[in-house]
N, C-alpha and C positions, 0 to 999 in steps of 0.2 A: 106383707103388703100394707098391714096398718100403720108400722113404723115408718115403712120407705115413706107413705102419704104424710105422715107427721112431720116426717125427714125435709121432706119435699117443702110442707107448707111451710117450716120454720124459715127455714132456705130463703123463701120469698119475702116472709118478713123481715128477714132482716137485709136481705136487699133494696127493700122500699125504703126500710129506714135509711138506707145508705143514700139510697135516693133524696129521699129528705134534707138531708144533711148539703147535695151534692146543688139544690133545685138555686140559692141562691150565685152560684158559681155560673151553672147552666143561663142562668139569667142576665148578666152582666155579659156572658160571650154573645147570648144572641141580639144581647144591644148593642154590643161592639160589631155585629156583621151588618144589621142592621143600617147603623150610623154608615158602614163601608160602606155600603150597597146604595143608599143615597148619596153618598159624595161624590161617587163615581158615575151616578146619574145627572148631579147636580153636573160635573166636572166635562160629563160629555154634552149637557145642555148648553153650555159656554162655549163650549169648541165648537159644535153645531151655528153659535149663534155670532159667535167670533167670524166663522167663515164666512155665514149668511152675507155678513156686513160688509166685509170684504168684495165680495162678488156685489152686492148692491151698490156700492160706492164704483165701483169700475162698470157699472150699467147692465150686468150680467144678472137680468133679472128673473129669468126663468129659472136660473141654477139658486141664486139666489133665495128665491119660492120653494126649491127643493128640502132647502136648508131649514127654512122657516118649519114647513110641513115636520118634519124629521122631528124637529124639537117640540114641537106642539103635541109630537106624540107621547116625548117623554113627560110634558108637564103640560098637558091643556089649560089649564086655569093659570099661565105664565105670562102677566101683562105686557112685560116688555118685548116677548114675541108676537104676539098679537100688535102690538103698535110697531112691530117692524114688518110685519108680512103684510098690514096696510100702507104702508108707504113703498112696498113692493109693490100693490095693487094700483097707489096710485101713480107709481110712477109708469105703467103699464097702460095708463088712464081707464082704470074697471074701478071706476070713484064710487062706484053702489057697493061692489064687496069690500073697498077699502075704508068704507063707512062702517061695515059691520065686524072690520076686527077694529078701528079705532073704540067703537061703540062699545066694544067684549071689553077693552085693555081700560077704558073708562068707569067700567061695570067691577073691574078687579081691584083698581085704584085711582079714587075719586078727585085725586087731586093729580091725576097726570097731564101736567101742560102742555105738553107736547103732542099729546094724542089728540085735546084737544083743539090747537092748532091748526093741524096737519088736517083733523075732520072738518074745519072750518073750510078750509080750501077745496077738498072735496065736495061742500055741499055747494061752495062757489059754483065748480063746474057743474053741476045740474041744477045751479040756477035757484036753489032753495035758499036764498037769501037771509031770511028769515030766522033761520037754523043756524046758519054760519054767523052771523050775528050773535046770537045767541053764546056760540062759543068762542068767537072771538072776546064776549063778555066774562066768561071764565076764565079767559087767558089775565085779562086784567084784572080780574080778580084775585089772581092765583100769584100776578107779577103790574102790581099797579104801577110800578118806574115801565113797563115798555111801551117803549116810543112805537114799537112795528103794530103792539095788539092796540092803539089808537087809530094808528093809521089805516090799516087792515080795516078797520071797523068802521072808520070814519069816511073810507072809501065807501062801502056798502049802503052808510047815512046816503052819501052822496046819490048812488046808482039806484037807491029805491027815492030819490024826491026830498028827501028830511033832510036840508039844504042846512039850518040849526045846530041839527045835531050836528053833523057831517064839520060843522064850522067848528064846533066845543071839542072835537073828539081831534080832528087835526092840530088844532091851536095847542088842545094838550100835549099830540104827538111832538111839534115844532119845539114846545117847552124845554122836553126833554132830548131830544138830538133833533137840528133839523134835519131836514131832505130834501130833496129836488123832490121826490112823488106827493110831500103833503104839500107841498106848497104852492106847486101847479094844480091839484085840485082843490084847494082852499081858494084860489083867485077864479077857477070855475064857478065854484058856487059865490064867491062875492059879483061875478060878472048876473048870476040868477038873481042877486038880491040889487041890483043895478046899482052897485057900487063898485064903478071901474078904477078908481082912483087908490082906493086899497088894492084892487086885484091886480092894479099894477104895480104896486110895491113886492107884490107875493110873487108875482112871475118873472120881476125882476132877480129877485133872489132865487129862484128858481136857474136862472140864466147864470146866474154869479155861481153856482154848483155846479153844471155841468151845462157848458158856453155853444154846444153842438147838438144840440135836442132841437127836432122839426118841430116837434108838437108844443116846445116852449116858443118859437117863434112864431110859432102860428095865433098859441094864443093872445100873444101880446099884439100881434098884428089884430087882433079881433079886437082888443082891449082898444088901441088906439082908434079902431073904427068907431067905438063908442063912444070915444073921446073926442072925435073929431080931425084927428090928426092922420088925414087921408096918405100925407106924405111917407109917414113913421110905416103908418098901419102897410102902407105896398112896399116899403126896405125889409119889413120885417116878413112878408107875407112871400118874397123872392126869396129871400134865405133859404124859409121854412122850404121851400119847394125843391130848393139846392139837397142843401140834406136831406132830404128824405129822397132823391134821387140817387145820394150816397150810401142811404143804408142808416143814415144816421138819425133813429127814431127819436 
């Protein structure tokens, strides 16, 4: 018995050592399953997130939301999901939860413009102005050439009174692409700063973009009423009315 036990024990020892020998081998394969086992989680996160998009871009937003969910399970801390299943949210208009995954995807990566963006418009609709500002500020921060995160923001100036800024932040916009939206309300606020005679140049070129807008006729029919030009101001004031009897805002 005392042998077979010696027998025994040696047995073991020299198995362990074999083991030893064997542990840096052991180690490379289970980082090789490893590395598989995430790739193929990263690989179905993609295809979750491929589909999501799909189905969001054809307005299939509930299935869409499916998709999102799904992936969030494989990687919650996944910014780019999170900033997609909020623009699922908002486009479902639930701009409070669309807030709270733009806010996650912002929290995961501080420089994402898009998120920011996207939450700006959000806080639009519930009217938190203040906020959306705010990130419209980090958009231009993040992309000082765009012309939209002036405008976007400079529109805001506008609708909270800061007639100024609203002026600096459009003029920026114009610099860099114009538009027909900065420029119709850049002659709003020069009409607030009672200077019609700019705001007519601005809505003129407003008109010179796109020649069937009620609301550019309309305000230049206002423009002319401040000007005096009662005749101008009732041609432009019938248009305005035509159109927008057409549909054509």
């Amino acid at each position: 018995m005392r042998i077979s036990k010696i027998s025994t024990s040696y047995t073991a020892f020299r198995f362990n050592k074999n083991n030893m020998a064997l542990i840096p081998v052991i180690m490379v394969c289970l980082s090789f399953l490893l590395l598989l086992s995430s790739g193929c989680g990263q690989s179905k996160l993609e295809k979750l997130l491929d589909e999501g998009i799909t189905l969001l871009d054809s307005g299939q937003y509930e299935e869409a939301l499916v998709k999102f969910d799904l992936a969030l399970e494989i990687d919650p801390e996944h910014a780019k999901t999170h900033y997609l299943r909020g623009i699922v949210y908002q486009s479902r208009q639930n701009f409070d939860q669309s807030i709270v995954d733009f806010s996650k995807a912002i929290k995961l990566q501080d420089d994402y413009t898009d998120a920011y963006y996207f939450r700006a418009g959000s806080y639009v609709m519930i009217r938190d102005y203040e906020a959306a500002i705010n990130d419209y500020s980090k958009v231009i921060e993040q992309l000082p050439d765009s012309s939209d995160g002036y405008n976007k923001r400079g529109g805001l100036y506008a609708a909270t009174g800061e007639t100024q800024k609203a002026i600096d932040d459009l003029t920026k916009s114009i610099n860099i692409e114009p538009s027909f939206q900065a420029y119709v309300i850049r002659a709003s606020m020069y009409m607030m700063e009672r200077n019609p005679i700019v705001a007519l140049t601005d809505i003129n070129f407003a008109i010179e973009l796109k020649d069937s807008s009620a609301v550019a006729y309309k305000r230049r029919s206002q423009i002319y009423t401040m000007l005096g030009n009662t005749e101008k101001a009732k041609a432009d004031s019938i248009l305005a009315d035509s159109l927008a009897m057409l549909g054509k805002r």
